[in-house]
SENU-70395 format. One record per residue (C-alpha): residue in one letter; residue number from 1; x, y, z. Coordinates in steps of 0.05 Angstrom, whole numbers, plus 5000, padded with zeros to 4 digits. Example, Ala and Ser with C-alpha at 12.3 -4.5 7.8 and 13.67 -1.06 7.14 Angstrom:
+------+-----+------+------+------+
: rest :  nr :    X :    Y :    Z :
+------+-----+------+------+------+
:    A :   1 : 5246 : 4910 : 5156 :
:    S :   2 : 5273 : 4979 : 5143 :
+------+-----+------+------+------+
END
This chain:
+------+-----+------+------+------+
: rest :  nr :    X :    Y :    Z :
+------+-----+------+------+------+
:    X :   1 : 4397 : 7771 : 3637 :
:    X :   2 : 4435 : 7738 : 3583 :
:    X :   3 : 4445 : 7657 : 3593 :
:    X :   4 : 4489 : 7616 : 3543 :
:    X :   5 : 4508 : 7544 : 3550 :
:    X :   6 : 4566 : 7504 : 3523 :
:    X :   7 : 4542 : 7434 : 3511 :
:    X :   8 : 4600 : 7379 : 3502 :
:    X :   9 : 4586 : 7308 : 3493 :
:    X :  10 : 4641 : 7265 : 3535 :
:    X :  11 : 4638 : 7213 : 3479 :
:    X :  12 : 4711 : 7242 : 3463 :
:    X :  13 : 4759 : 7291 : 3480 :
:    X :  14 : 4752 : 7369 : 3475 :
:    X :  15 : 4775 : 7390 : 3407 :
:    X :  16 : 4797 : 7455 : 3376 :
:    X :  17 : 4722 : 7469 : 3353 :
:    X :  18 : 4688 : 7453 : 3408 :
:    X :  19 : 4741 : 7505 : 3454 :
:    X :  20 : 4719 : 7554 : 3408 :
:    X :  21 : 4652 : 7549 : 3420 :
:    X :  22 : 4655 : 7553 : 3488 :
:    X :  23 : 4701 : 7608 : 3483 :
:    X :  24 : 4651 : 7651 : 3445 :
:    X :  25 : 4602 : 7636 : 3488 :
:    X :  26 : 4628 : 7646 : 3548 :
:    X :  27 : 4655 : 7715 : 3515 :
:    X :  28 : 4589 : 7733 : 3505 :
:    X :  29 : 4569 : 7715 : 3573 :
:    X :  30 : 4613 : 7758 : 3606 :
:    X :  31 : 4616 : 7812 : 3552 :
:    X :  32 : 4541 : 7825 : 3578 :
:    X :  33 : 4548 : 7811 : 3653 :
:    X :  34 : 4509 : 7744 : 3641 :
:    X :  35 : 4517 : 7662 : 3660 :
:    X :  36 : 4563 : 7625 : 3628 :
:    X :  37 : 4526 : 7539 : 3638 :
:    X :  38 : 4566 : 7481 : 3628 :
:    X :  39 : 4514 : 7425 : 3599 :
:    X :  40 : 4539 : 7355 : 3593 :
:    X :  41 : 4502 : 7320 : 3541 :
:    X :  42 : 4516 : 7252 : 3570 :
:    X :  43 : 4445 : 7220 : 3540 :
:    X :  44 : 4486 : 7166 : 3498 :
:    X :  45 : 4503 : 7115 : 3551 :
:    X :  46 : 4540 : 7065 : 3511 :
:    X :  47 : 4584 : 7121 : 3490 :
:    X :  48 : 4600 : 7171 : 3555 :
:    X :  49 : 4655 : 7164 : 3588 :
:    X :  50 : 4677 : 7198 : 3657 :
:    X :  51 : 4755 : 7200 : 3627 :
:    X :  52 : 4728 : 7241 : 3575 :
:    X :  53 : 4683 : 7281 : 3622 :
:    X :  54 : 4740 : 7294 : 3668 :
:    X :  55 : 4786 : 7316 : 3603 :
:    X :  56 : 4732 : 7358 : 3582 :
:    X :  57 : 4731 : 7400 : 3641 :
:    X :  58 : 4806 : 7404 : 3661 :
:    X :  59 : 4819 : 7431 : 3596 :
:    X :  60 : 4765 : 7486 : 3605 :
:    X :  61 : 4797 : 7511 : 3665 :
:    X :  62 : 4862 : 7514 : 3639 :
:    X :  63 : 4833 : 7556 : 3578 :
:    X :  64 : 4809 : 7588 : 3645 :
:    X :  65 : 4728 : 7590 : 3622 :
:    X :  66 : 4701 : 7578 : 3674 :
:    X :  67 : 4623 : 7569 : 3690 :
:    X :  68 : 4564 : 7594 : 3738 :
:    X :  69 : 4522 : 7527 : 3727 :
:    X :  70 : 4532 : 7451 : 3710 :
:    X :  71 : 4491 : 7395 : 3703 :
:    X :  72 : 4491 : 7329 : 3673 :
:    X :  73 : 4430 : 7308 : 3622 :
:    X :  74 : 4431 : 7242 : 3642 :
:    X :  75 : 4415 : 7261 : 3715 :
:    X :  76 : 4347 : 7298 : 3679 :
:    X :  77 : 4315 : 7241 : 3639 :
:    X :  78 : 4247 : 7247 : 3684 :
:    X :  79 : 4234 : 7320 : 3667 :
:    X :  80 : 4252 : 7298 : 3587 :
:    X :  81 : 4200 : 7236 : 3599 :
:    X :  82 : 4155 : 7288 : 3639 :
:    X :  83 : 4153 : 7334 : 3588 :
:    X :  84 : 4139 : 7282 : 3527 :
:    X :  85 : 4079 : 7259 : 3550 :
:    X :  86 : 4052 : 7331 : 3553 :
:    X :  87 : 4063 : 7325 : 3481 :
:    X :  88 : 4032 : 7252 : 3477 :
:    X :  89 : 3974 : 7291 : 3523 :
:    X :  90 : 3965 : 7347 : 3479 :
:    X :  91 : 3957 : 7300 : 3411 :
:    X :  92 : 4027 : 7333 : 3381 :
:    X :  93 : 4054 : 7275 : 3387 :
:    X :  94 : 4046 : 7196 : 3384 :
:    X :  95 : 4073 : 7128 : 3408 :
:    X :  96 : 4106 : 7086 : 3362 :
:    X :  97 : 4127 : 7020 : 3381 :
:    X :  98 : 4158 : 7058 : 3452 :
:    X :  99 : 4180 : 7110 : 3424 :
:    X : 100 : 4151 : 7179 : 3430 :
:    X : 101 : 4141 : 7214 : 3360 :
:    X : 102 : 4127 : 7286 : 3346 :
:    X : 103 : 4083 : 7300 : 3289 :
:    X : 104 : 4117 : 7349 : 3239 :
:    X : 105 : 4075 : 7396 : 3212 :
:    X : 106 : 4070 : 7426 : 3144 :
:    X : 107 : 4092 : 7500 : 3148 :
:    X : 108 : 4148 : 7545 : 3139 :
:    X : 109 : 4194 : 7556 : 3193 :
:    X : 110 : 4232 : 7628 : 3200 :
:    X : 111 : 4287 : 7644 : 3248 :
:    X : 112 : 4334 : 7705 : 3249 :
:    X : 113 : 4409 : 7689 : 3261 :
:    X : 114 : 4452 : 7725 : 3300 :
:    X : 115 : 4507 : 7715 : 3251 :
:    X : 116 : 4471 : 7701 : 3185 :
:    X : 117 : 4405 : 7738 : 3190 :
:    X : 118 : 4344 : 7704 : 3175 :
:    X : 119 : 4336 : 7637 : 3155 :
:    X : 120 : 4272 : 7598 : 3129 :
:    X : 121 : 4261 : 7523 : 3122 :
:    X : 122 : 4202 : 7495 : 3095 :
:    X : 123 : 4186 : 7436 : 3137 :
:    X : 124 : 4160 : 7397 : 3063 :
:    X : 125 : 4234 : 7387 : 3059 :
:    X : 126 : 4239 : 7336 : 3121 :
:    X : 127 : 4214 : 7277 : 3071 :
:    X : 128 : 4218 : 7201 : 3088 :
:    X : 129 : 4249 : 7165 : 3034 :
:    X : 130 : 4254 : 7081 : 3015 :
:    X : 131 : 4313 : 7047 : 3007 :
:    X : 132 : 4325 : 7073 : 2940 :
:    X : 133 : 4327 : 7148 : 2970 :
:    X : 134 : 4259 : 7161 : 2936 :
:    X : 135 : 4211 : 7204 : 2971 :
:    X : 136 : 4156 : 7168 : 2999 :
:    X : 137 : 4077 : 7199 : 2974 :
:    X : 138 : 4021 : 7198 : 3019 :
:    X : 139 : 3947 : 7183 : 2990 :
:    X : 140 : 3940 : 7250 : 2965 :
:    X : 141 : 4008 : 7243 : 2925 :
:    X : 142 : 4051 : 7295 : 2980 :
:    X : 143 : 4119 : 7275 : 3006 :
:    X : 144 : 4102 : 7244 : 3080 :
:    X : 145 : 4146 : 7283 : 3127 :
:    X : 146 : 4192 : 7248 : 3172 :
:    X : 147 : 4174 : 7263 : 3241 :
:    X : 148 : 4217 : 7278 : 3308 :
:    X : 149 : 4228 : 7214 : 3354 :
:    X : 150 : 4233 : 7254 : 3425 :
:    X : 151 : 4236 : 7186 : 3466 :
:    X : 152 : 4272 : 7126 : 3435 :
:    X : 153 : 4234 : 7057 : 3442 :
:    X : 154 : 4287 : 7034 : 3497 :
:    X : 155 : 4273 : 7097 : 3534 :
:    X : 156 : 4325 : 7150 : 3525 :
:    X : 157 : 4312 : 7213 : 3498 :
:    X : 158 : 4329 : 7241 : 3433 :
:    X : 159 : 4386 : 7290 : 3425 :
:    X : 160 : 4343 : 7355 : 3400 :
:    X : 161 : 4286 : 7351 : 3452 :
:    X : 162 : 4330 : 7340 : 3515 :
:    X : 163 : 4363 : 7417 : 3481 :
:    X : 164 : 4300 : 7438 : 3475 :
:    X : 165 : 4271 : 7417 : 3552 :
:    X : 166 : 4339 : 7438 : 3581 :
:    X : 167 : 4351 : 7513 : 3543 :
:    X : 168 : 4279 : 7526 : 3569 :
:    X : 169 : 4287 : 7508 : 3630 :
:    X : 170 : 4341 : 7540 : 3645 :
:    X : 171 : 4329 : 7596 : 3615 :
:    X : 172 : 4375 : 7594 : 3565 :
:    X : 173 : 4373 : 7664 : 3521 :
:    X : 174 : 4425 : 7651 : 3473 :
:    X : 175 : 4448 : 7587 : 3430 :
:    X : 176 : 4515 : 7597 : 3412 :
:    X : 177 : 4545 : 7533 : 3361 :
:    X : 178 : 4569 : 7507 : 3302 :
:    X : 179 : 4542 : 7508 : 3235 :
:    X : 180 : 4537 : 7438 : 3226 :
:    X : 181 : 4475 : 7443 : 3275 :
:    X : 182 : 4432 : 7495 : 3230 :
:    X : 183 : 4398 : 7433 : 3202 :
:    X : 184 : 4369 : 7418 : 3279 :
:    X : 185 : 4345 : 7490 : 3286 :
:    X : 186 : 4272 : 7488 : 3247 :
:    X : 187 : 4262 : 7415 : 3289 :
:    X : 188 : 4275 : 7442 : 3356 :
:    X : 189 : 4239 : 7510 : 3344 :
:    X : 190 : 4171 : 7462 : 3329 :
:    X : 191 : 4187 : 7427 : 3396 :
:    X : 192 : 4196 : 7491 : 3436 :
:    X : 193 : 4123 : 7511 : 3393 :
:    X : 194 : 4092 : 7447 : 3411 :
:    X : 195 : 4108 : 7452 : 3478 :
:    X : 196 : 4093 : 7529 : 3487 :
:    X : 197 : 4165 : 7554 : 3510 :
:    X : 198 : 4200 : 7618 : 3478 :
:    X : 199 : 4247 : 7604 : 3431 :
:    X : 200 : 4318 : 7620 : 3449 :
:    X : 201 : 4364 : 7674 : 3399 :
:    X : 202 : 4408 : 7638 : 3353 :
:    X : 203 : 4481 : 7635 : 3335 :
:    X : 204 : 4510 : 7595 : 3284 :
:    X : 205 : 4584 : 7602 : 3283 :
:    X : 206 : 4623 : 7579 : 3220 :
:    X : 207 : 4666 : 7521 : 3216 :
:    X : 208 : 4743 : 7510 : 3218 :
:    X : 209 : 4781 : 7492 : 3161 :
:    X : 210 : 4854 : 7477 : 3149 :
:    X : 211 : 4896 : 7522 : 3105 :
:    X : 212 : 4873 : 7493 : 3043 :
:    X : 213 : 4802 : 7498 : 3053 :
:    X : 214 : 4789 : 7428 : 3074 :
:    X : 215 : 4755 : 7388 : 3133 :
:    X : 216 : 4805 : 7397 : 3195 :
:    X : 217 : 4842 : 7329 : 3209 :
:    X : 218 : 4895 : 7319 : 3265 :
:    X : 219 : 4954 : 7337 : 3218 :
:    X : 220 : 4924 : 7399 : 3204 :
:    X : 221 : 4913 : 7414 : 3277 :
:    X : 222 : 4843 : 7375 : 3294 :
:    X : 223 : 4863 : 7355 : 3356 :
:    X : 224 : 4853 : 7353 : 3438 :
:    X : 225 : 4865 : 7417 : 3474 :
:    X : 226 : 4895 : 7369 : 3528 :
:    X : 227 : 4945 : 7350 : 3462 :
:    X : 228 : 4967 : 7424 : 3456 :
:    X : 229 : 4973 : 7434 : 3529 :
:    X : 230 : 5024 : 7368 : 3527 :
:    X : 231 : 5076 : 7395 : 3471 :
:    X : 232 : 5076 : 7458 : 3515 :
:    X : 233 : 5027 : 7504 : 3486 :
:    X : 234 : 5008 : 7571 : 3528 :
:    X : 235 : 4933 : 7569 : 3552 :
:    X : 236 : 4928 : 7647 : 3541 :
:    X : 237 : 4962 : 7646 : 3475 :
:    X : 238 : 4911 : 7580 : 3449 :
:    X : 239 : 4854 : 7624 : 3477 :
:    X : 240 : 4884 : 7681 : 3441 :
:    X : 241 : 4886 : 7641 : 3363 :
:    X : 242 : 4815 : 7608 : 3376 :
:    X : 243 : 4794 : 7678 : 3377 :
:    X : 244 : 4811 : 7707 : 3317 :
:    X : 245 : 4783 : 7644 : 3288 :
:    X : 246 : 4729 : 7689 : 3258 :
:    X : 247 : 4732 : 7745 : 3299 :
:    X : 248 : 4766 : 7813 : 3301 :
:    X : 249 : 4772 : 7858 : 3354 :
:    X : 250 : 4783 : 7909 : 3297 :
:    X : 251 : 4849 : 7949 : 3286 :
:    X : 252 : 4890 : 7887 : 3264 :
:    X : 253 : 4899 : 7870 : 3333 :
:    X : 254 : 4920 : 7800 : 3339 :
:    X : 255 : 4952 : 7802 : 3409 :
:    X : 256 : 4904 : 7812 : 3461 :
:    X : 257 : 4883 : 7776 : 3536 :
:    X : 258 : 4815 : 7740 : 3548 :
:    X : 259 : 4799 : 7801 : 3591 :
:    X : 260 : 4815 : 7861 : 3538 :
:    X : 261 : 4778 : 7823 : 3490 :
:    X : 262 : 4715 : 7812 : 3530 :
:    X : 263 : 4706 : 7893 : 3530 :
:    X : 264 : 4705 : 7885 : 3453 :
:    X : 265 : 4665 : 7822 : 3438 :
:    X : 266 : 4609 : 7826 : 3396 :
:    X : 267 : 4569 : 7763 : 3353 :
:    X : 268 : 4561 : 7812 : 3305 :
:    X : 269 : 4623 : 7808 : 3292 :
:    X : 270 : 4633 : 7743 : 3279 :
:    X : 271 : 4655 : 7726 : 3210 :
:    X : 272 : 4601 : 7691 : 3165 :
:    X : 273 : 4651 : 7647 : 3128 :
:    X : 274 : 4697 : 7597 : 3160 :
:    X : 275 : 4766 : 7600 : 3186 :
:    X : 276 : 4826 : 7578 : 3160 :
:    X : 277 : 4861 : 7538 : 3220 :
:    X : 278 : 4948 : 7564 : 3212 :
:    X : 279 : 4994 : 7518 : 3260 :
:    X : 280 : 5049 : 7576 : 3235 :
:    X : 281 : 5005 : 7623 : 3262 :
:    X : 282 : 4991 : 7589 : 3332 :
:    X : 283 : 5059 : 7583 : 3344 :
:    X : 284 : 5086 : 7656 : 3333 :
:    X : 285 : 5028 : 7675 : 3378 :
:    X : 286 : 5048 : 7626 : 3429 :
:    X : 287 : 5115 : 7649 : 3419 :
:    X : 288 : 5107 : 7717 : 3429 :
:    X : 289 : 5064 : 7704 : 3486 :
:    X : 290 : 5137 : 7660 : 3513 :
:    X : 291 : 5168 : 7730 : 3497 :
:    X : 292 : 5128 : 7768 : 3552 :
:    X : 293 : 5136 : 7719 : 3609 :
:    X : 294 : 5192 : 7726 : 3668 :
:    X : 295 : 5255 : 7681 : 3666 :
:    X : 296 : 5226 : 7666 : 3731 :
:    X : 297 : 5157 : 7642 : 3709 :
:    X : 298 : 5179 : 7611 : 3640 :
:    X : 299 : 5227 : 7561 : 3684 :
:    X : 300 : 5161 : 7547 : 3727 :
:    X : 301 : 5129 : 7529 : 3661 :
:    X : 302 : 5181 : 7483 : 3624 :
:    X : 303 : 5208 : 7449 : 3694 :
:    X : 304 : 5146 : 7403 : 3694 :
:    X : 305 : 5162 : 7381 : 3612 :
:    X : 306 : 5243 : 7375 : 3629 :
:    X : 307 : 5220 : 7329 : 3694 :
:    X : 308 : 5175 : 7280 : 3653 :
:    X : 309 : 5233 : 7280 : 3599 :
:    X : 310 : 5288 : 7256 : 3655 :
:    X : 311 : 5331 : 7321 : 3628 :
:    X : 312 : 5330 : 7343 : 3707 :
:    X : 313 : 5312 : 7316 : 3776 :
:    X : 314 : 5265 : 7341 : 3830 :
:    X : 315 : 5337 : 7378 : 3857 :
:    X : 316 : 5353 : 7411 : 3794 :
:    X : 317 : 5394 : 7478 : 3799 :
:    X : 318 : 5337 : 7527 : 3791 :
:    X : 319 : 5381 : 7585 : 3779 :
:    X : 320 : 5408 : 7547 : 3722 :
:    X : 321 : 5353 : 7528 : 3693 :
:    X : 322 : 5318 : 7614 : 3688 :
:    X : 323 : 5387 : 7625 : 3648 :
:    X : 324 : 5373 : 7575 : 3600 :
:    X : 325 : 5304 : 7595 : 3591 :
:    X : 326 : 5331 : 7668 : 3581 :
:    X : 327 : 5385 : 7647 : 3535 :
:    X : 328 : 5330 : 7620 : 3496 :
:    X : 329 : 5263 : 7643 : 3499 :
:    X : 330 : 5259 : 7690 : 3442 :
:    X : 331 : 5279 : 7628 : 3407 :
:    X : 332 : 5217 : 7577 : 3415 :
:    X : 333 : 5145 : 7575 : 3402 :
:    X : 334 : 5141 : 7522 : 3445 :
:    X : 335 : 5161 : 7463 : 3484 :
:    X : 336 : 5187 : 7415 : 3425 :
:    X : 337 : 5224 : 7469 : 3399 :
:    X : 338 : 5247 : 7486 : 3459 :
:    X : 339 : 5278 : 7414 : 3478 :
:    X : 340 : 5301 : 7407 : 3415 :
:    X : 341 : 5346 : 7472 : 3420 :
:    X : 342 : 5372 : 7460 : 3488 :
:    X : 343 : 5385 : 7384 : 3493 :
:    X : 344 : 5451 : 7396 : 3481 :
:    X : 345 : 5447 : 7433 : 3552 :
:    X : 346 : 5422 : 7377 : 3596 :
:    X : 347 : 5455 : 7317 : 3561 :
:    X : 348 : 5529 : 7305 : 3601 :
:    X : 349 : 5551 : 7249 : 3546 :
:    X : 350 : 5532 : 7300 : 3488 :
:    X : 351 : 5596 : 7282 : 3431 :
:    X : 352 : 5595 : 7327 : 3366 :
:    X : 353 : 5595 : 7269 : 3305 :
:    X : 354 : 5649 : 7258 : 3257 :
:    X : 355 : 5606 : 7301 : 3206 :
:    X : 356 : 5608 : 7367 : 3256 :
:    X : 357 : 5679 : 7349 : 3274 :
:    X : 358 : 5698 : 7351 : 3203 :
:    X : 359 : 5656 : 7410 : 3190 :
:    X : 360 : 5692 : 7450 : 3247 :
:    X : 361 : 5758 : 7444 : 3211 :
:    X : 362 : 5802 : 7449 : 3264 :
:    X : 363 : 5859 : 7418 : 3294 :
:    X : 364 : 5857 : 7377 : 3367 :
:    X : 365 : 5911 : 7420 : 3386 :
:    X : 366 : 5872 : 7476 : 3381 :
:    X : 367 : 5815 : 7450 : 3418 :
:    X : 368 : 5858 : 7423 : 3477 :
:    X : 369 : 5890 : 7490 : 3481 :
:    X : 370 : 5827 : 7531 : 3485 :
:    X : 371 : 5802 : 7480 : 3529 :
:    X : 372 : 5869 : 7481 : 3582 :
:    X : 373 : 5857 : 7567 : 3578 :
:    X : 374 : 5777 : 7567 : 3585 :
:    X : 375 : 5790 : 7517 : 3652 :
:    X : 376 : 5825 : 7577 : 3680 :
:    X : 377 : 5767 : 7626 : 3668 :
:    X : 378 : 5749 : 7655 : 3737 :
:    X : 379 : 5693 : 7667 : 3748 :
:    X : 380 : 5663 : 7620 : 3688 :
:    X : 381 : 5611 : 7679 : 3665 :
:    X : 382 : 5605 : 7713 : 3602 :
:    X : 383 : 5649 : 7765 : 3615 :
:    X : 384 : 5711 : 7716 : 3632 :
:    X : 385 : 5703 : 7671 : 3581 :
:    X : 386 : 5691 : 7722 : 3522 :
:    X : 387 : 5759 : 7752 : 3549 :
:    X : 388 : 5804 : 7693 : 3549 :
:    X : 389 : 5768 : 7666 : 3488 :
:    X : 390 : 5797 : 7727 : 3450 :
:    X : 391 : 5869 : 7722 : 3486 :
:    X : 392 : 5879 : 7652 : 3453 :
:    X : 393 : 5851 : 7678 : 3389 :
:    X : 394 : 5896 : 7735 : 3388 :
:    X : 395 : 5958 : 7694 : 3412 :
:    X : 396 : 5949 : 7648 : 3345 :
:    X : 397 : 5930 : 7707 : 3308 :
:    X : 398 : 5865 : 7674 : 3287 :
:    X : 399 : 5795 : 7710 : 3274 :
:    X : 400 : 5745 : 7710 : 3323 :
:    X : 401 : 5701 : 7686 : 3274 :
:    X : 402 : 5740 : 7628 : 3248 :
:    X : 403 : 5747 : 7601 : 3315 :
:    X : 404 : 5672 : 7613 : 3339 :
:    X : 405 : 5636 : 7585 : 3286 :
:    X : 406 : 5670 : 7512 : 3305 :
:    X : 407 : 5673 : 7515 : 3375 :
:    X : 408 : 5598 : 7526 : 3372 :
:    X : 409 : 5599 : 7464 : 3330 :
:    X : 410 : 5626 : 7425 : 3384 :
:    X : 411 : 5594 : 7449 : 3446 :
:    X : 412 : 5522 : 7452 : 3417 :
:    X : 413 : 5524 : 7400 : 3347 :
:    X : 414 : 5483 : 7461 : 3315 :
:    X : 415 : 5514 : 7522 : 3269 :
:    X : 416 : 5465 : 7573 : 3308 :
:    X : 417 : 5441 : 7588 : 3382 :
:    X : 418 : 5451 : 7647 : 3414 :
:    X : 419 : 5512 : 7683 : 3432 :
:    X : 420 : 5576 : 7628 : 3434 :
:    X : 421 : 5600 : 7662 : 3507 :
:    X : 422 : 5531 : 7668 : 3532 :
:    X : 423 : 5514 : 7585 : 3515 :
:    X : 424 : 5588 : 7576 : 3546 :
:    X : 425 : 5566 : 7606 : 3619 :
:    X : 426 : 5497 : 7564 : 3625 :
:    X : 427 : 5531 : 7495 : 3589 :
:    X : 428 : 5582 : 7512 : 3645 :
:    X : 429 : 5655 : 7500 : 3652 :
:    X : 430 : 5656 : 7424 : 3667 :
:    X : 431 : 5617 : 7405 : 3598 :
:    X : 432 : 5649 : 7464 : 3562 :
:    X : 433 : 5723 : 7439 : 3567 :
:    X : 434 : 5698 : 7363 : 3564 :
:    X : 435 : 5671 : 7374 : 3504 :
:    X : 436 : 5730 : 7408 : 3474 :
:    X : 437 : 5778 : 7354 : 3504 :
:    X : 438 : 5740 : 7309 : 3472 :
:    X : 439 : 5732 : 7334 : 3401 :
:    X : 440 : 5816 : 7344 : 3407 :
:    X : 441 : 5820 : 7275 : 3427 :
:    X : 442 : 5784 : 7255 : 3364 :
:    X : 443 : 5798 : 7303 : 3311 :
+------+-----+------+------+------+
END
């Protein structure tokens, strides 16, 4: 059966490459009926925290991977100390000052990669060097090779054999990570020969790069899941971009749920050069993943983001609230955008400034007038207000469109929004004819 772990270190939060690694792993997992482990490599004491730990795993669930296994490394440290001195038993490896040491042999080391096919290191190449970066000779004039401390001299092991112990183990068939970690492969494949276990099948997915080709940074989107999942980001629709962060379902698809995309998965799939991290393109998909939600469930979304803003109470008018969200939800990407088009819908002191005032060119008569026939409108719905909105324009023989374009000024401070008579029924009649009072009592 297939076995694949996703190994995070809770020395920080859960970034946008490590939730892609887990979510090709746990693809692959389920793509072949197989276990999906959650290993915390928590060996660095002086660095772990439980905050991270805890952010680590919330934001896995709400990605919704979730595993068959966990375990903690630093709950294992007698099996990595157990399994050391085998090697100390065996003569592979030696004590040095407290530390355990594995010898490193000279040979070549060969390993097929899922991804990149095979891949040979010569071990000649793992050189100690002085402080000069020289390569140090032994007596027969050969680089001496810098060998593996397993055990550190204060008694914690070392990062590659605590892998190496735990993915045998537990039976772990598949090592699924990052590129940057090819350079540990030929080390670990000696420990899992020194210490007679099967080698697990490699993986080495590519790296993420921002737009220009560059090393990610957090203005070019290197930052927490937990960050994206604050400014209002889908989970489905993150899960959905880390995807096609080097792989394709084929067909151009882009849109697609964890579940469809499971049937499809394949490593072999996976591109072999790295991806090009798009903000643009993270928020059209989260936007059109907005687009296919119910009024009902988009208001269940946003409520929690309006409440921690103070733009509504625990009592807030819920029917309200789903025609807001329908007035404008083919209109965001996501939450920012979202509370920065409707603000002007929650805020009961909102003023247009002198600049839209001037802008609107038109007189305070006109304003208080519209205002005295829109109080009137019964029922105050689209219908009713779209009709005596044209009366008064007709009665002052005015275009509809020179009188729309400014009272959308007033009531909203923006030149664009949706439809004027649809933002009229969910601002409501109270803050629609204050508004207008007021701009006529100022113009």
């Amino acid at each position: 059966m297939v076995k694949v772990r996703f190994a995070p270190s809770p020395t920080g939060f859960l970034h946008i490459g490590g939730a892609r690694t887990a979510l090709f792993n746990y693809m692959y997992a389920r793509s072949q009926q197989g276990s999906f482990v959650l290993r915390v490599e928590d060996t660095d004491r002086s660095r772990s925290r439980e905050e991270y730990l805890n952010e680590i795993t919330d934001s896995l669930h709400w990605l919704g991977l979730d595993w068959d296994e966990f375990y903690k490394q630093s709950d294992r440290f007698d099996l990595y100390r157990e399994h050391a001195k085998r090697l100390l038993d065996s003569g592979a490896a030696y004590e040095d000052n407290g530390a355990v040491v594995l010898k490193m042999p000279r040979q070549e080391v060969k390993f097929f990669d899922l991804i990149r096919g095979e891949v040979v290191f010569d071990t000649s190449n793992f050189v100690q060097r002085d402080e000069a970066g020289n390569n140090l000779l032994d007596s027969e004039g050969r680089p001496v090779l810098k060998d593996e401390v397993l055990i550190k001299a204060d008694g914690s092991p070392a990062y590659s054999f605590c892998c190496v112990v735990d993915d045998a183990l537990t039976e772990i068939t598949h090592v699924i990570r990052g590129e940057d970690h090819i350079p540990n492969t030929p080390k670990q494949i000696l420990m899992y020969q020194a210490l007679g276990f099967k080698a697990p099948k490699f993986a080495h997915i590519p790296m993420i790069l921002n737009e220009e080709g560059g090393k990610m940074s957090k203005r070019t989107g290197a930052v927490a899941v937990s960050e994206y999942r604050a400014k209002g980001f889908l989970p489905e629709a993150l899960v959905n971009y880390l995807m096609l962060l080097g792989w394709s379902p084929g067909g151009d698809q882009e849109l697609m749920t964890l579940d469809s995309a499971i049937k499809k998965f394949s490593i072999k799939k996976i591109n072999k050069s790295s991806a090009a991290f798009s903000m643009d393109k993270l928020r059209w998909i989260n936007g059109q993943y907005v687009r296919q939600k119910s009024d009902q469930a988009l208001a269940d979304f946003v409520a929690p983001f309006l409440e921690k803003g103070g733009w509504i109470g625990k009592d807030y008018d819920r029917k309200k609230l789903e025609g807001i969200v329908k007035l404008y939800k083919t209109r965001m990407a996501d939450i920012d955008e979202f509370l920065e088009r409707t603000r002007y819908l929650f805020e009961d002191e909102f003023k247009a400034g002198e600049e839209v005032l001037k802008s609107a060119n038109l007189s305070g008569e006109c304003f208080s007038g519209l205002a005295r026939v829109l109080e009137e409108a019964a029922p105050f719905n689209t219908a009713a207000v779209e009709a005596r909105f044209r009366e008064f324009a007709d009665q002052r023989a005015m275009k509809m469109s020179d009188l729309v374009h400014p009272v959308r000024l007033i009531l909203t401070g923006s030149d664009v929004g949706p439809g004027l008579f649809e933002t009229m029924e969910v601002l409501g009649r109270e803050k629609t004819v204050k508004r207008l009072k007021s701009a006529a009592e100022i113009s």
